[in-house]
Residue frames relative to the residue before (quaternion, step in Angstrom):
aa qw qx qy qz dx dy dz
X 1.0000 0.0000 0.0000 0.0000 0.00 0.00 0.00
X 0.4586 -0.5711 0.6439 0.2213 3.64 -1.18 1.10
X 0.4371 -0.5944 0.6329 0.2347 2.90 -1.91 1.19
X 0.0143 0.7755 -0.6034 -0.1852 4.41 -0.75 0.02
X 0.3219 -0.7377 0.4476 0.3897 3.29 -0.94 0.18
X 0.2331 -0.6444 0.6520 0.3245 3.80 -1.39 0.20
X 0.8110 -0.3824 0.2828 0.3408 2.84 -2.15 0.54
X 0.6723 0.4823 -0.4248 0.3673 3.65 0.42 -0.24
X 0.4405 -0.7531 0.3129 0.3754 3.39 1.39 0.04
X 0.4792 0.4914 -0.5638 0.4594 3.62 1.27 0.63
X 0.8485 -0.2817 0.3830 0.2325 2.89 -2.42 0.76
X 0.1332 0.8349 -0.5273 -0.0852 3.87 -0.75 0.10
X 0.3219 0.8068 -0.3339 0.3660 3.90 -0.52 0.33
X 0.7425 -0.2441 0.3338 0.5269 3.18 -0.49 -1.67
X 0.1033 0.8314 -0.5446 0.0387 3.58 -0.65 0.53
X 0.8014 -0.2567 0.0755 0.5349 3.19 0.06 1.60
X 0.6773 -0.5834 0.0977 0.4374 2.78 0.91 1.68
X 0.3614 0.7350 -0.4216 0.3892 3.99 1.48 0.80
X 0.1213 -0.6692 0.6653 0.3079 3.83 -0.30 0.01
X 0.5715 -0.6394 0.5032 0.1068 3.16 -1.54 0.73
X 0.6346 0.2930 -0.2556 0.6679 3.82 1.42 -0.65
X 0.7792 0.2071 -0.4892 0.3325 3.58 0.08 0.19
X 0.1866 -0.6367 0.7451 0.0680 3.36 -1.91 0.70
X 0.3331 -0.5043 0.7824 0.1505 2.87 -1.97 0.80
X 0.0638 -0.7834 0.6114 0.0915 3.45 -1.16 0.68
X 0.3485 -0.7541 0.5183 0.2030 3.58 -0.73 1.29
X 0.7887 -0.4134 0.2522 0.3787 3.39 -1.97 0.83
X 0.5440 0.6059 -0.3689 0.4482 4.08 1.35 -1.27
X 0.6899 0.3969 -0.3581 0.4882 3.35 0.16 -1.65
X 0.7366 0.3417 -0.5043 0.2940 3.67 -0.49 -1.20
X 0.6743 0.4146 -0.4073 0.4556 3.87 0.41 -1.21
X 0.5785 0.4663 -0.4663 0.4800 3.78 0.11 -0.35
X 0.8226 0.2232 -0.3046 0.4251 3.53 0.03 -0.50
X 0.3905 0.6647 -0.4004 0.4953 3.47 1.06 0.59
X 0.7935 0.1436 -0.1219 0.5787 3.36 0.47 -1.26
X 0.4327 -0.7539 0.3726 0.3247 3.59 1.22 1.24
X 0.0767 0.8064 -0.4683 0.3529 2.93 -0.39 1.86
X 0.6785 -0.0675 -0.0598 0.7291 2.31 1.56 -0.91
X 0.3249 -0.8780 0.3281 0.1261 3.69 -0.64 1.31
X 0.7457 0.3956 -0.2281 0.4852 3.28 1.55 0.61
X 0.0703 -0.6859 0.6625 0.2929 4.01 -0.61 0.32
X 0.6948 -0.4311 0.4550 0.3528 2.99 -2.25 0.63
X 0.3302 -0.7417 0.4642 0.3542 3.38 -1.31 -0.12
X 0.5235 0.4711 -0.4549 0.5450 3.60 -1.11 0.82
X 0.8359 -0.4208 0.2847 0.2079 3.26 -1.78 0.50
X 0.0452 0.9244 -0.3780 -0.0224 2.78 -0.41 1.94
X 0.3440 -0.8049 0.4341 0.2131 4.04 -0.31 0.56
X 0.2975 0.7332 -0.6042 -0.0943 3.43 -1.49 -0.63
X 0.9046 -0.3530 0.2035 0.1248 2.72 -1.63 1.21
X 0.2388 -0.4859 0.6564 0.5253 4.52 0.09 0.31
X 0.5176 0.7112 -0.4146 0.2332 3.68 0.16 -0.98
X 0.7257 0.3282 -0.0903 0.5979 3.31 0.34 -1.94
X 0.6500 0.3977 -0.4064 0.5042 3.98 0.46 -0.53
X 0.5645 0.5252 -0.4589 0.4414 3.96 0.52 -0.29
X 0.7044 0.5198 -0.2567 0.4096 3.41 0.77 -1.66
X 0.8426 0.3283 -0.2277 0.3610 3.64 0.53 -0.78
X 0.5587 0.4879 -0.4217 0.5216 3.40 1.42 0.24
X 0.7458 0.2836 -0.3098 0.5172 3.67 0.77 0.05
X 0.4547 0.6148 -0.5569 0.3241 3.63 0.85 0.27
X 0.7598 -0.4914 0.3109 0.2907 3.64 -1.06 1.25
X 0.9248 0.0867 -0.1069 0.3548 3.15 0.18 -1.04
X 0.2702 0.6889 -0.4615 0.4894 3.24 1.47 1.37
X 0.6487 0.4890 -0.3204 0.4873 3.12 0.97 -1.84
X 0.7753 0.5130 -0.3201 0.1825 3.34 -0.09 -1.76
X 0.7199 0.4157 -0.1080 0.5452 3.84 1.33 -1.18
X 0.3831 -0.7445 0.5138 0.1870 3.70 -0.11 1.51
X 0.4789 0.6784 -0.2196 0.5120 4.08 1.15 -0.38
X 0.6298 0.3598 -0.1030 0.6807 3.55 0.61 -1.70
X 0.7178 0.4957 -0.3684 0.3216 3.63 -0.04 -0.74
X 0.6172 0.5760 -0.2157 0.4906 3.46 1.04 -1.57
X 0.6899 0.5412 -0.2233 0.4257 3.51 1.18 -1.44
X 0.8510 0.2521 -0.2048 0.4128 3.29 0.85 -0.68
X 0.5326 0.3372 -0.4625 0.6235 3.43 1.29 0.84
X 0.5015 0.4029 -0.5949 0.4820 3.77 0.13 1.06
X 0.5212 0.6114 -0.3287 0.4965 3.89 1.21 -0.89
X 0.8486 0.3405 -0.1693 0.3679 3.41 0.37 -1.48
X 0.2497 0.5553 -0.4616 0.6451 3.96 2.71 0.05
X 0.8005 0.3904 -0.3760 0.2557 3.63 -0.46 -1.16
X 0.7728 0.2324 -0.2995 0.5089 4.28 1.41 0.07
X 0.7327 -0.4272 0.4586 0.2653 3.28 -1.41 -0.65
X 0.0172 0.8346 -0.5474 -0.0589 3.25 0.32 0.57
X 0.2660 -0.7482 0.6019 -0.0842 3.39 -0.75 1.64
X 0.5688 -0.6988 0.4224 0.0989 3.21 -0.68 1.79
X 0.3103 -0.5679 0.6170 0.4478 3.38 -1.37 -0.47
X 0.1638 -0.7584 0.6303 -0.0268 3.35 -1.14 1.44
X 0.7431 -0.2725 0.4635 0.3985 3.66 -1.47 -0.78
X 0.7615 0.4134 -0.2697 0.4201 3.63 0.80 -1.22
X 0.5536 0.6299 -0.2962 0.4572 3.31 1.67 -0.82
X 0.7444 0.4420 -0.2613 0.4269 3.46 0.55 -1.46
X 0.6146 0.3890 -0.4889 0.4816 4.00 0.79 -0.53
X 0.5752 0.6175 -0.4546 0.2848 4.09 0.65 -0.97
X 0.6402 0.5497 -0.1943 0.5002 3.30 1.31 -1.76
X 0.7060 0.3541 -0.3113 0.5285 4.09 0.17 -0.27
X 0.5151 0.4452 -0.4314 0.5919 3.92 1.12 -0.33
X 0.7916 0.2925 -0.2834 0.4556 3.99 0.11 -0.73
X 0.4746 0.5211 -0.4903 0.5127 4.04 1.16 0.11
X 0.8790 0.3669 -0.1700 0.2525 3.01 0.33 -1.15
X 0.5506 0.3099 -0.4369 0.6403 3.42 1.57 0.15
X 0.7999 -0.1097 -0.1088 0.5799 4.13 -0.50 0.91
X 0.4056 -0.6868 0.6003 -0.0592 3.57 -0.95 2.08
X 0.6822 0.6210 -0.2904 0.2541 3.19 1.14 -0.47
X 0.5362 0.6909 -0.2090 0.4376 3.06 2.12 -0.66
X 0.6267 -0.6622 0.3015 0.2790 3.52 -0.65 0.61
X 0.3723 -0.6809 0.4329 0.4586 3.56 0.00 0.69
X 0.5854 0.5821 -0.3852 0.4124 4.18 0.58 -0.55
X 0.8137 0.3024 -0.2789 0.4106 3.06 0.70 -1.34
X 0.2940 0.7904 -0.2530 0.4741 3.35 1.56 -0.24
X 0.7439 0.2786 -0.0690 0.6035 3.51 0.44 -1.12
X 0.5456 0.6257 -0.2931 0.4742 3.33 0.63 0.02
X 0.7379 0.4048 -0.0301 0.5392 2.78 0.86 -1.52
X 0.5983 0.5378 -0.2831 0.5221 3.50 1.06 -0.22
X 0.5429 0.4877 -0.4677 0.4987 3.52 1.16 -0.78
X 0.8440 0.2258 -0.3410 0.3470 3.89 -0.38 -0.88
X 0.4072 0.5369 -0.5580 0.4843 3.70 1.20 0.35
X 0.7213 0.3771 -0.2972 0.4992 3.80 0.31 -0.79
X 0.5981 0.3892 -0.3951 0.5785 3.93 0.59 -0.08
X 0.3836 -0.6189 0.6237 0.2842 3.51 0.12 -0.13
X 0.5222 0.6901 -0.4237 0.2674 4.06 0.83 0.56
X 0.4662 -0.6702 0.3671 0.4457 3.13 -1.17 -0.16
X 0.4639 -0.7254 0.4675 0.1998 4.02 -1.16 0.79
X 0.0175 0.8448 -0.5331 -0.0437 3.51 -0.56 0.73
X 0.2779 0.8091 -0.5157 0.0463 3.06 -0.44 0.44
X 0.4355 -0.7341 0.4764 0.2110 3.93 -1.28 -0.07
X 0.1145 0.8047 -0.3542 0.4624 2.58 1.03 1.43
X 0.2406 0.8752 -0.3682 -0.2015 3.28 0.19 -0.51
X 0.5362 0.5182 -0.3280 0.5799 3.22 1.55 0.12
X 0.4597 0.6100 -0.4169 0.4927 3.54 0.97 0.14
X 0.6315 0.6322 -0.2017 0.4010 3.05 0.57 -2.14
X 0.8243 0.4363 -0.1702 0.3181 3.40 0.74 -1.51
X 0.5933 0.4780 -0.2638 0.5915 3.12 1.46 -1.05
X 0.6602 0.4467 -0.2847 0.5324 3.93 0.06 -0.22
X 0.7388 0.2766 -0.3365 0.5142 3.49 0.70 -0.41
X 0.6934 0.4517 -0.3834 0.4100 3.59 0.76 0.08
X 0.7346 0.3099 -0.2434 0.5524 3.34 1.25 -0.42
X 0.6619 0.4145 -0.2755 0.5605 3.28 1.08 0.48
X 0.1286 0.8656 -0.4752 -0.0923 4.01 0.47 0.00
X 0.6014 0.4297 -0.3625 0.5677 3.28 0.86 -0.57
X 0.5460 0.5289 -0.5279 0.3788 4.11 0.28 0.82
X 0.3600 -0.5938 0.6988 0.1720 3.49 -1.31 0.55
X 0.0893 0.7961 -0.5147 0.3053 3.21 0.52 1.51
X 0.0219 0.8972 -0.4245 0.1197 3.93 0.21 1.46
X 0.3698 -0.6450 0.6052 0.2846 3.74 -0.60 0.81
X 0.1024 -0.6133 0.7769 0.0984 3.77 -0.65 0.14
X 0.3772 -0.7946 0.4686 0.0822 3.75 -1.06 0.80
X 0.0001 -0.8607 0.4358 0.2632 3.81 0.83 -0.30
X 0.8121 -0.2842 0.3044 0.4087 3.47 -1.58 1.28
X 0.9825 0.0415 -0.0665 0.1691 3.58 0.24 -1.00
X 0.4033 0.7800 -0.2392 0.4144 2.68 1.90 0.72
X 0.7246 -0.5232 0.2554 0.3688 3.82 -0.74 1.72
């Protein structure tokens, strides 16, 4: 894949071995942009976790509102939903094992766009941090929601 440039005049493509159009999108970001928080997805190819699809079909206030429900299984039509696999399960024990402290969910999660070679968004920001330090070579991103300090 050719590197091109975008209008901001940075580099686009590959980035340390990241593609630039694909994202993994954590459980935060997707519910945050659900309850429009956040009012935009990235463009290009988007994924999530069995993980993040588990989390948002059983999250309360999906289940309870037939509306919210419909809404978030048209979200979860609109990506890829990337199994648990081999590439996932070695990523996930590489990111336990440099900081136990991290959820195994969000963990796995996080392992999906390490094992896609994508970039990770999520709103988190303590995630973001802890994954970008023990991970550096990740395209680990805070994504900020509409209403947050």
């Amino acid at each position: 894949m050719g590197l091109s440039i975008k209008d901001s005049g940075t580099r686009s493509g590959i980035v340390n071995g990241i593609r630039d159009n694909i994202f993994v999108l954590d459980s935060s970001f997707c519910i945050n942009f659900l309850n429009t928080r956040i009012d935009t997805l990235p463009g290009g190819e988007l994924y999530i976790s069995q993980i993040t699809r588990i989390e948002l079909v059983s999250k309360p206030e999906f289940m309870g509102n037939s509306s919210a429900r419909q809404e978030a299984s048209d979200f979860i039509s609109r990506t890829t939903v990337i199994p648990l696999n081999d590439k996932v399960e070695y990523q996930t024990v590489r990111i336990r094992r440099n900081n136990p402290g991290i959820k195994l969910p969000d963990a796995i999660i996080a392992a999906t766009a390490l094992a896609m070679n994508a970039r990770f968004l999520s709103c988190d920001k303590d995630l973001v941090s802890q994954i970008c330090r023990i991970m550096p070579e990740s395209r680990a991103e805070y994504v900020k929601p509409l209403d947050a300090p």
